[in-house]
Every structure is written in C-alpha cells, then in structure tokens.
C-alpha positions as CSV (number, residue, x, y, z in Angstrom):
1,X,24.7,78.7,36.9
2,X,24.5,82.3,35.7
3,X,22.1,83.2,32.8
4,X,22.6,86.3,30.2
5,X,20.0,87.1,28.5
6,X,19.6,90.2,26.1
7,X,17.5,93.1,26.9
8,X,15.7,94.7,24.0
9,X,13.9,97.4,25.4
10,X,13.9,100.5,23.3
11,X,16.9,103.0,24.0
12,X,18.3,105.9,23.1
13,X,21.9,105.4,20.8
14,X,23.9,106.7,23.8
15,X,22.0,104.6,26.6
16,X,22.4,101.6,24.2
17,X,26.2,102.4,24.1
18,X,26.5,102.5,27.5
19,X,24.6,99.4,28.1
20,X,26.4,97.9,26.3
21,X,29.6,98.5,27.4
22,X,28.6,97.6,31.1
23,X,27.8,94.4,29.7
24,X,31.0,93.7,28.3
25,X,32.6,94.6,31.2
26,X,30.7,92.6,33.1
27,X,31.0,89.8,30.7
28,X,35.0,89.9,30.5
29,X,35.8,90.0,34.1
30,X,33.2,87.2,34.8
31,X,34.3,84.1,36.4
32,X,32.7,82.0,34.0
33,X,33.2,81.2,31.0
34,X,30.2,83.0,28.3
35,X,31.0,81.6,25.1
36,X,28.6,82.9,21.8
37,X,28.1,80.5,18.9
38,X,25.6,81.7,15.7
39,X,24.9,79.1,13.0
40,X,27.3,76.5,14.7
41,X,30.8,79.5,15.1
42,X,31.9,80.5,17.6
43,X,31.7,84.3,18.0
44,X,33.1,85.4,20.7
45,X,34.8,83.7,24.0
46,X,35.6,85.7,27.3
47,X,38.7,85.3,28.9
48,X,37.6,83.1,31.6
49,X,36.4,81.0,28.9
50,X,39.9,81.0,27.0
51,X,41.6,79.7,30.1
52,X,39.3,77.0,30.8
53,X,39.7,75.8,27.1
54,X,44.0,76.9,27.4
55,X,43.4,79.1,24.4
56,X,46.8,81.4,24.1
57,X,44.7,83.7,21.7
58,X,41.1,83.9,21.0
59,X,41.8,83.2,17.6
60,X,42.3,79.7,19.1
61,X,38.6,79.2,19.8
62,X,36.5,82.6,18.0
63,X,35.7,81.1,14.1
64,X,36.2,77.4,15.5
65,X,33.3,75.1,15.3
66,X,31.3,74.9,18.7
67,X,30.8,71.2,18.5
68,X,35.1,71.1,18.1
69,X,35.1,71.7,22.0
70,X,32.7,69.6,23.4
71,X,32.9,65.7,23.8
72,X,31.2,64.0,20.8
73,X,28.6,61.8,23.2
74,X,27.6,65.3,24.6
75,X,27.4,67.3,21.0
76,X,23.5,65.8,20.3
77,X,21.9,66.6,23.7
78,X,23.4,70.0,23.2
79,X,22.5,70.4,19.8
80,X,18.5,68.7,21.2
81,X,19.1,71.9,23.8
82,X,19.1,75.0,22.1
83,X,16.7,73.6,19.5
84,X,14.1,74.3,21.8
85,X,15.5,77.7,22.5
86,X,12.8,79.9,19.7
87,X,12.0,82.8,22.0
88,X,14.8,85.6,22.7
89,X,15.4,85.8,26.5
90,X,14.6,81.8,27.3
91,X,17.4,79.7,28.5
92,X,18.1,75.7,28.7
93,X,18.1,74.3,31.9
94,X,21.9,73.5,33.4
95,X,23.4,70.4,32.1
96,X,26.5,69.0,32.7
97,X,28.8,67.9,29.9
98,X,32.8,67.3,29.4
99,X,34.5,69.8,27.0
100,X,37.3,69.4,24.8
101,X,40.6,71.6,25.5
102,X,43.4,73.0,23.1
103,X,45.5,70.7,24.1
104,X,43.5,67.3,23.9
105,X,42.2,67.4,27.7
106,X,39.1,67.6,29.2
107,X,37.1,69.1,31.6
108,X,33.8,68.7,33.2
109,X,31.3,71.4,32.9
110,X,28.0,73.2,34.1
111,X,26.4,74.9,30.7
112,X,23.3,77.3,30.0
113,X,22.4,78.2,26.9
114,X,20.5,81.7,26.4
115,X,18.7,82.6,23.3
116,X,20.1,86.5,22.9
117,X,20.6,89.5,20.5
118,X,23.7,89.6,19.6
119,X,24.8,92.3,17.2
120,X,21.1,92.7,16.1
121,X,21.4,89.6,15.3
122,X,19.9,86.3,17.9
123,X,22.7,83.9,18.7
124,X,23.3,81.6,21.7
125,X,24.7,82.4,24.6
126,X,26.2,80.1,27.1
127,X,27.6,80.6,30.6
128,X,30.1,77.6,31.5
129,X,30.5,76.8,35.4
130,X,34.0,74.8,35.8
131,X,32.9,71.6,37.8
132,X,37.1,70.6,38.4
133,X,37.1,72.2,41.8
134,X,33.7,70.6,42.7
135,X,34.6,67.0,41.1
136,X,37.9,67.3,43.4
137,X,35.7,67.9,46.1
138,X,33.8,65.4,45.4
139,X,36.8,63.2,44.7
140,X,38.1,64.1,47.9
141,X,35.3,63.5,50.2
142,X,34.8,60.0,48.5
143,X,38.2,59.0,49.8
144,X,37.6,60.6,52.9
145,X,34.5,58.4,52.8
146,X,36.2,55.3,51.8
147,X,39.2,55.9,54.0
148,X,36.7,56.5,57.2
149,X,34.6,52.9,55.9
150,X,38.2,51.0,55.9
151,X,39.1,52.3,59.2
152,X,35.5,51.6,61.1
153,X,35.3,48.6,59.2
154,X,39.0,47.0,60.8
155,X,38.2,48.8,64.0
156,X,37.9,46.1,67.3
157,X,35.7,48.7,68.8
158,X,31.8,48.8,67.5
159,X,30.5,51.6,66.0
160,X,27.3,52.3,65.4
161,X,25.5,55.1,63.9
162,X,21.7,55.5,64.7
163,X,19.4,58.1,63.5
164,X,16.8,60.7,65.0
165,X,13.7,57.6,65.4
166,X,16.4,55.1,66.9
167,X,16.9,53.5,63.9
168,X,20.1,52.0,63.3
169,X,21.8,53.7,59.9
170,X,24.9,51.5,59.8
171,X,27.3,49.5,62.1
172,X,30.7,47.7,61.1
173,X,31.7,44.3,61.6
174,X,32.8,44.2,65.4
175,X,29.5,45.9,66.1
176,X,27.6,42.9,64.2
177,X,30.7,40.7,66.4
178,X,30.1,42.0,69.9
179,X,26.0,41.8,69.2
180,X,26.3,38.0,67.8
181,X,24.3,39.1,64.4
182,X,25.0,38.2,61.0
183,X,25.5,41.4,58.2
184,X,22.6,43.2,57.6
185,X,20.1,42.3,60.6
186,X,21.0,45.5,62.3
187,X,20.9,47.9,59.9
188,X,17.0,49.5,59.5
189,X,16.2,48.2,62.8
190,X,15.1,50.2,65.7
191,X,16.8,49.5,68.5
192,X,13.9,48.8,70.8
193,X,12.9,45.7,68.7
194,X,16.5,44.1,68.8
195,X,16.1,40.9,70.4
196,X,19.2,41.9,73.3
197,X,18.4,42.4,76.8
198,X,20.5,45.8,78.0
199,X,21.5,45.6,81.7
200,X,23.1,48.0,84.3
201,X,26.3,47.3,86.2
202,X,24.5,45.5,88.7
203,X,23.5,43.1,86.3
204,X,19.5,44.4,86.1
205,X,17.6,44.9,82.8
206,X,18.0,48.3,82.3
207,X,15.2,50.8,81.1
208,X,15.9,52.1,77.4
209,X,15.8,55.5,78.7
210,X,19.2,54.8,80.6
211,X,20.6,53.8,77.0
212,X,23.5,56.1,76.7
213,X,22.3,56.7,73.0
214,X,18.7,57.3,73.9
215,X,20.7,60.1,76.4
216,X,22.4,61.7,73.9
217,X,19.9,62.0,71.0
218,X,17.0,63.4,73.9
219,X,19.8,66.2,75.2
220,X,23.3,66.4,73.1
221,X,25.0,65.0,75.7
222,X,27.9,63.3,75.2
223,X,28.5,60.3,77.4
224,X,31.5,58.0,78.1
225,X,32.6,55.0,79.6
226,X,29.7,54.2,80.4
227,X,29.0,50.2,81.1
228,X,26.5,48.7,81.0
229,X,25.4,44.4,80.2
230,X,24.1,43.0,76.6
231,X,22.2,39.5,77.1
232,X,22.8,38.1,73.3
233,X,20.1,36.1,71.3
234,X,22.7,33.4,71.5
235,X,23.0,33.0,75.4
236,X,26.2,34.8,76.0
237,X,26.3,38.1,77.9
238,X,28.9,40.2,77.4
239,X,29.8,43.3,78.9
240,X,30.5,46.5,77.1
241,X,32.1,49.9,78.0
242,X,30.3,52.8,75.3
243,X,30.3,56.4,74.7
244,X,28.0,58.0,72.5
245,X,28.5,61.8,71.0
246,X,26.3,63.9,68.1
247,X,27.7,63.1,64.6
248,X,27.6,66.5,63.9
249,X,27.3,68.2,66.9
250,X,26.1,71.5,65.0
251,X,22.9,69.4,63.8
252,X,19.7,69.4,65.5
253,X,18.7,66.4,63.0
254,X,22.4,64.7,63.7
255,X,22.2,60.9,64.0
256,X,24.4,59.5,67.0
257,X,26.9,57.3,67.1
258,X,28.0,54.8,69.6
259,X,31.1,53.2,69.9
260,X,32.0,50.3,72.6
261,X,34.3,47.7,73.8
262,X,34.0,44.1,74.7
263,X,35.1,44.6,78.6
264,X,34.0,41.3,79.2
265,X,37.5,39.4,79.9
266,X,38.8,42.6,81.5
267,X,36.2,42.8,83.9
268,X,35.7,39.0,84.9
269,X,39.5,39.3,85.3
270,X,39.4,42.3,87.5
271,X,37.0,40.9,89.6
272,X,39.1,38.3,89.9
273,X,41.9,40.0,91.0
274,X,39.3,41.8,93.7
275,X,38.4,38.7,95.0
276,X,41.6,37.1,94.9
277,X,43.0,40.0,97.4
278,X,39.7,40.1,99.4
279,X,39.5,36.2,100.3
280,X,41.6,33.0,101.7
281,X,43.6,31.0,98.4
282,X,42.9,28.1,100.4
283,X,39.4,28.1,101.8
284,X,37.2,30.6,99.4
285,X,36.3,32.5,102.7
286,X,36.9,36.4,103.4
287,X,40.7,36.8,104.4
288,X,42.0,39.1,107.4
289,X,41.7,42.2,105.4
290,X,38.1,41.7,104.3
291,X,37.1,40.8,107.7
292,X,38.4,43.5,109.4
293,X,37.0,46.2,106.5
294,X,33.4,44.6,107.5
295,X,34.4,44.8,111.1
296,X,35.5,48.7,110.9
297,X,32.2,49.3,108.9
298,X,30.0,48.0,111.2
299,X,31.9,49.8,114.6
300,X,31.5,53.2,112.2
301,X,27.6,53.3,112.3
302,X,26.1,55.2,114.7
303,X,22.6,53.6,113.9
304,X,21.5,49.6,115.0
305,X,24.9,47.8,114.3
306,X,24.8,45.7,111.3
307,X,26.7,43.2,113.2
308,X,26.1,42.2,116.7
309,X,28.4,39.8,118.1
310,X,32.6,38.4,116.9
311,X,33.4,34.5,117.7
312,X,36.9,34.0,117.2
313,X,37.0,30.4,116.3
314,X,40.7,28.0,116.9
315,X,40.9,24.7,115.7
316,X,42.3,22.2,119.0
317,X,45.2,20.3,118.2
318,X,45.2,21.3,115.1
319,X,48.7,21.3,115.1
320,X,49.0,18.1,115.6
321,X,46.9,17.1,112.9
322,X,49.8,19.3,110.7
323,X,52.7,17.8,112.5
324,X,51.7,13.7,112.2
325,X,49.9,13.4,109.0
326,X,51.4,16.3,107.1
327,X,50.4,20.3,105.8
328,X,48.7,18.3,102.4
329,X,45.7,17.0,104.9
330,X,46.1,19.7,107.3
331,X,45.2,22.1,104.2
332,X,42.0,19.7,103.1
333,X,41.0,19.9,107.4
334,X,40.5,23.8,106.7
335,X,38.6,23.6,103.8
336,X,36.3,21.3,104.9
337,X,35.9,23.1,108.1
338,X,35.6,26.4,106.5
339,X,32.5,23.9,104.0
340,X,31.2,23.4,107.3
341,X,31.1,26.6,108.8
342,X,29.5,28.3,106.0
343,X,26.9,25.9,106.1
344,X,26.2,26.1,109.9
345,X,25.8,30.3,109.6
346,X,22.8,32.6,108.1
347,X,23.2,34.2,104.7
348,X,23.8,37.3,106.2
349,X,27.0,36.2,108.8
350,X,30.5,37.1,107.5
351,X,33.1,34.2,108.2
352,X,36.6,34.6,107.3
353,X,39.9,32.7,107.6
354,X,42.1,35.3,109.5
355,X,45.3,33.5,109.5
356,X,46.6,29.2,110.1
357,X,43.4,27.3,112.2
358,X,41.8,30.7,113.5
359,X,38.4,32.1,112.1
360,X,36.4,34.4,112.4
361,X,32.7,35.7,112.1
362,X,30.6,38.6,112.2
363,X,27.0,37.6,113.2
364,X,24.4,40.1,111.8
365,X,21.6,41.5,113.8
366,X,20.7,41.1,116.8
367,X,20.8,38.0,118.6
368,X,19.7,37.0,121.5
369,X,21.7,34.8,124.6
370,X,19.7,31.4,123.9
371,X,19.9,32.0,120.4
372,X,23.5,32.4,120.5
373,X,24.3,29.7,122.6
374,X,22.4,27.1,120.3
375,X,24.4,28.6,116.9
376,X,27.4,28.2,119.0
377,X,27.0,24.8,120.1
378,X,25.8,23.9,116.8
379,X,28.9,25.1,114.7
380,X,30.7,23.3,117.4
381,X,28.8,20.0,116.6
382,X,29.1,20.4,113.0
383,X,32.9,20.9,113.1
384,X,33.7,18.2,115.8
385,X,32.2,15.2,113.2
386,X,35.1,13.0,111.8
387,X,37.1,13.8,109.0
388,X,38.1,11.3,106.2
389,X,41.3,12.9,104.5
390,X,43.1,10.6,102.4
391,X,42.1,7.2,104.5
392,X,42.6,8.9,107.8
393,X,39.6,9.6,110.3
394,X,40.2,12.7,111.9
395,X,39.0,14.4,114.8
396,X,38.8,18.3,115.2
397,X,37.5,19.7,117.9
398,X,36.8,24.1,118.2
399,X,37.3,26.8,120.6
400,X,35.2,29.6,120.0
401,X,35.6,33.3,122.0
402,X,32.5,35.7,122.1
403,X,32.6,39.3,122.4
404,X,29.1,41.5,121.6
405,X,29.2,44.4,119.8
406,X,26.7,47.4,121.3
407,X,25.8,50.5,120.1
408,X,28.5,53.6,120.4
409,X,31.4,50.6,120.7
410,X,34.4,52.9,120.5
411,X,36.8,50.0,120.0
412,X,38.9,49.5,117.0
413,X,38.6,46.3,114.6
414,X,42.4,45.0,116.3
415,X,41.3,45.9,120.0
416,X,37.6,43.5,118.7
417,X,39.9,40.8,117.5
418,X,42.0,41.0,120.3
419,X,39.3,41.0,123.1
420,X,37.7,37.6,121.0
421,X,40.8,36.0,120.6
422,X,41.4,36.5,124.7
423,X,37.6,34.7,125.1
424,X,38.5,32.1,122.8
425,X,41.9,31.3,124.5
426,X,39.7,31.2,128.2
427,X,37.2,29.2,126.5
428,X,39.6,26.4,125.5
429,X,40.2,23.3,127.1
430,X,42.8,23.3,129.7
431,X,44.9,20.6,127.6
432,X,44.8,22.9,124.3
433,X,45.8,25.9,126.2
434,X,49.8,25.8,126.0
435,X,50.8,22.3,125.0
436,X,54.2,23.2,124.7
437,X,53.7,26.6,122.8
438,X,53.5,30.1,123.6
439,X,49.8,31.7,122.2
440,X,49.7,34.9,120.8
441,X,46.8,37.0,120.6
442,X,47.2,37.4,116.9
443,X,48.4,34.2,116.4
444,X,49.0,32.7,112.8
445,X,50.0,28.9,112.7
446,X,51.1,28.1,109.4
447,X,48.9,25.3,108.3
C-alpha cells in the first residue's frame, strides 16, 4: 500500500504552488486509486480510481456518498477506521474490503486511509491497491494446487514429500499402498522412526545414509532409479525402484520429494526369466550355457583357479530305460539323479545338465587324488541305488570322465568338455560303449 499524507511545513506562495502541483501530478498518474472524502463526499477521485469503479466522468463518483461504493458489511469497520484518525499525517493500517462499482460489480480491495490537509481544510485520504490481479493469482495457484493434489493423489507411483529434519510433509495414497499404512501414520513422522526395514539390492539392511532422500537433501543431488528393498510392518517385502530431486531446486531450505514404483512383480519375473534361460526345465540344475560361462570364468583367472577339476558324468543304458518304459519315467530318472547329485557335492561345486543323460560339474578348490577318488566313488554309489518310478525298480549305473584344471590352462570351455567327455567314454564299461550307437563327443540323447 502507498500512504499520502499532507505536508504542512511553512512555504513560500510560489513553493506551495509548485508543491502542489507535483503532487497532483503525482497523484493523477498514480497507479492506485487516491480517492478524498470530507464529512462523508467524496471530493475528489483520480483517474486510476475512476477506472477501478468504471466511472465514465468524475461526476459519476466526486459529490457521491463514500459509503455508496463500498460493500455495506465493510462500511462500519471503515467508518471504526478513520475515527481513530485525530492527528494530520497518521494513517489506518491496510485493510482489505470489497467495493461497489458503477455498474453493480464488485471488486476486492487494499485501502489506507490518511488524515490530510486538503484545501486548508483536513479530509481523508485513501490510496486503493486493486487485489483482482492478486485474487486471480491466488485463484490460479489454488487450481494449480488442486489440480497437482488430484493428479498425485490418482498417481500408481508414490510420492512423498519430506522436509529439511526428515520429516515426512505429505504423501498420497499409493505411497500409504506400497508402505502398508493407513492415512495419516506417515505424515509428521521422521523417517528414521518408521517401523520399515530399507534394504540394498542384495537384499541387506541398508544404512539410512544410503537412502536416496537422505542423498539428496545432504548434497542436491538428484538420484534415479535407484532400488532398493522395503521389509513392511505387515511381513511383505516389496521392492521399489525411487528417484528423489529438490522441490525447488533454487531453495537451500527445499523439502525433497521421492517418488517410487512397486518393482516387485517385475523383478521376481525377471529373475525368473534369468533363471529360466540359465538352468535345465526339467532338473532345476545349471544348463549348458551356465555351465560353460562358469567354465570360461574359471580358465580366465590367472590367480588359484576357482575350480579345479570337470567330471563329465553319462547315465549307462540310460537309453534303454527311455526305450522300454517310456520318456515319462526316463524324465523322473533325471530328476532324481540330478536330487542325488546335488546332494552328493559341496556347496561350492557347480553341476549342470548339459544336454539328454550327460552332466556335468565343476569342483571348486583344490582337491586332492584320494579325496577325489572317494567323491567320485561316492556320487557313483549314490546314483547306482534303485529307482522306484511309477512301480518300476530301476537301476542306473554312471560313467564319470575326469580332467584337472591347472593354473595357466590355455584351453577353451568346448576343448574342457571335449577332453572330459573323451575320459568319460574310456572310463565306461565295455558293454555301454557302443551298443548299437555311434557316441559323439557332444552327445545329446533326447531323454
């Protein structure tokens, strides 16, 4: 708000003049309306004041009635206003009020009323702020408000907003979804005392200074896609991919907000679809190409081998089995086999199904001839014990090839799997070796 007030210093005639006619000029090309009322009249109006009442004519609104132009439920806190006013040169403080136009409308106004000389005479002055551009500002950043609420509120994504102490300001309904809480038990609560357990990709509890909020409230940084693991009061853990930016980025005070998917069904399905094309349909164990991945690992190090030795494992006459009693038992022989040699092997071994009857596994470490020779002998044992398949007692015997891996082996995974296949196939009995078939060294016998 502007004020006017009157100056009555002592002046010359001429300096008076001139003063006042600086102030008229500075009164009619104000942007404000200055309206003067004695005794109740209105005695003068400027033309900024003419247009915000749409008087064509000051004789619209000079010689009217002040109180005619303002809203009646505004007319006795004016009036209660200037009354105070005694001393020339004091002003109201602003108030807003609605005035009354020409033609019947109204608009909202900023007022100050200044106790002045006026003609040698003391009569009120008032300076009136128009508040329409403001109150459409205002208008407008309350749909922009409501508009943004309606969107975050429909969103699947969560969003939350938390301020400077880690204190959560708001967060919508698939925030309160994804976090299993009811309405209102977020909001006011810092996140450190939320009863959820964060975790990293790897599945640990993760240290709040990891949280991507926490990151970007400490630096500005802005992070994304970043996942991480939520452990929910309810049991469920779900798994979340969040970014987190500044709200206003030009703020050193600026909350941050955090928005974040529910990955969880995306990411049990991708690992699906990673172990489906790393492992055997049939047996659950590794499948060619994950064997062989392992294999070319290990043969890439050039410090201790993480695997030391490759038995390439056949099934005898297991064709037979396939042939008399059908591919339905043949298929429940492998996966009991394949039960049996996970059992029979260290946590650390790799065994795979590389293709029909033929297996094969990567022993870690080192191991030593006699120790060899007992695992061996015992995965033999272990496979060679009957089989009951669908009322038929089966017997399956194993050929097993050995070929050691040593330090600065410059073979290639194939030429591995090749040389084991060529011990297996020596190592089998002489009955098993042809019987009626040609052997390949990368033999696959459908099963």
């Amino acid at each position: 708000m502007q004020e006017v007030v009157g100056n009555d210093r002592a002046n010359s005639p001429t300096d008076t003049e001139q003063l006042a006619q600086r102030y008229r000029s500075l009164v009619d090309y104000s942007p404000d309306g200055i309206v003067v009322h004695e005794r109740g009249t209105i005695v003068y109006a400027n033309p900024a004041m003419l247009r915000l009442l749409g008087a064509e004519t000051p004789g619209d609104v000079v010689g009217q009635p002040v109180a005619s132009f303002v809203s009646p439920e505004f007319v006795q806190p004016m009036l209660e206003r200037i009354r105070h006013l005694t001393i020339a040169g004091t002003a109201s403080d602003p108030a807003e009020m609605t005035l009354l136009r020409c033609d019947g409308s109204s608009v909202d106004v900023e007022t100050v009323s200044v106790l002045a000389a006026w003609h040698d005479r003391l009569a009120y002055q008032v300076v009136v702020h128009d508040l329409t551009p403001q109150r459409r500002a205002e208008a407008a950043q309350r749909r922009a408000e409501q508009f943004f609420t309606t969107v975050v509120s429909q969103l699947e994504e969560g969003v939350v907003v938390i301020d400077r102490e880690g204190r959560i300001e708001s967060a919508n309904p698939a925030a309160r979804r994804i976090f299993g809480y009811d309405a209102e038990d977020l909001i006011g609560s810092h996140i450190d005392d939320l009863p959820l357990t964060l975790l990293d990709a790897n599945a640990q509890p993760m240290p709040s200074t990891w949280y991507p909020v926490i990151r970007t409230l400490a630096t500005g940084e802005t992070v994304t896609r970043f996942v991480f693991g939520v452990d929910r009061p309810d049991g469920q853990r779900r798994w979340l991919s969040a970014s987190s930016r500044l709200l206003n980025p030009g703020d050193p005070n600026s909350p941050a907000v955090s928005s974040f998917n529910d990955i969880t069904e995306f990411r049990a399905s991708r690992r699906q679809l990673e172990y489906q094309a790393t492992h055997d349909p049939l047996t659950g164990l590794a499948n060619r190409a994950l064997v062989l991945s392992r294999l070319s690992a290990a043969l890439g190090t050039t410090e201790t081998l993480p695997v030391s030795t490759v038995l390439f494992i056949d099934l005898d006459g297991f064709k037979a089995i396939n042939d008399s009693l059908g591919h339905a038992i043949g298929d429940t022989v492998l996966q009991i086999v394949a039960q049996r040699l996970q059992r029979g092997l260290r946590a650390d071994d790799i065994v795979g199904r590389i293709g029909g009857d033929e297996f094969l596994v990567l022993l870690s470490g080192r191991t030593l001839g006699e120790d060899l020779d007992a695992l061996i002998a015992r995965l033999r044992e272990t496979m060679a014990e009957p089989i009951i398949a669908r009322g038929h007692r089966i017997q399956v015997d194993a050929s097993v090839g050995v070929t050691p891996l040593h330090a600065g082996d410059s073979r290639t995974p194939e030429t591995v799997l090749h040389d084991a296949d060529l011990a297996m196939y020596r190592a089998k009995p002489p009955n098993h070796q042809n019987g009626g078939l040609t052997r390949r060294s990368d033999s696959t016998h459908a099963s």
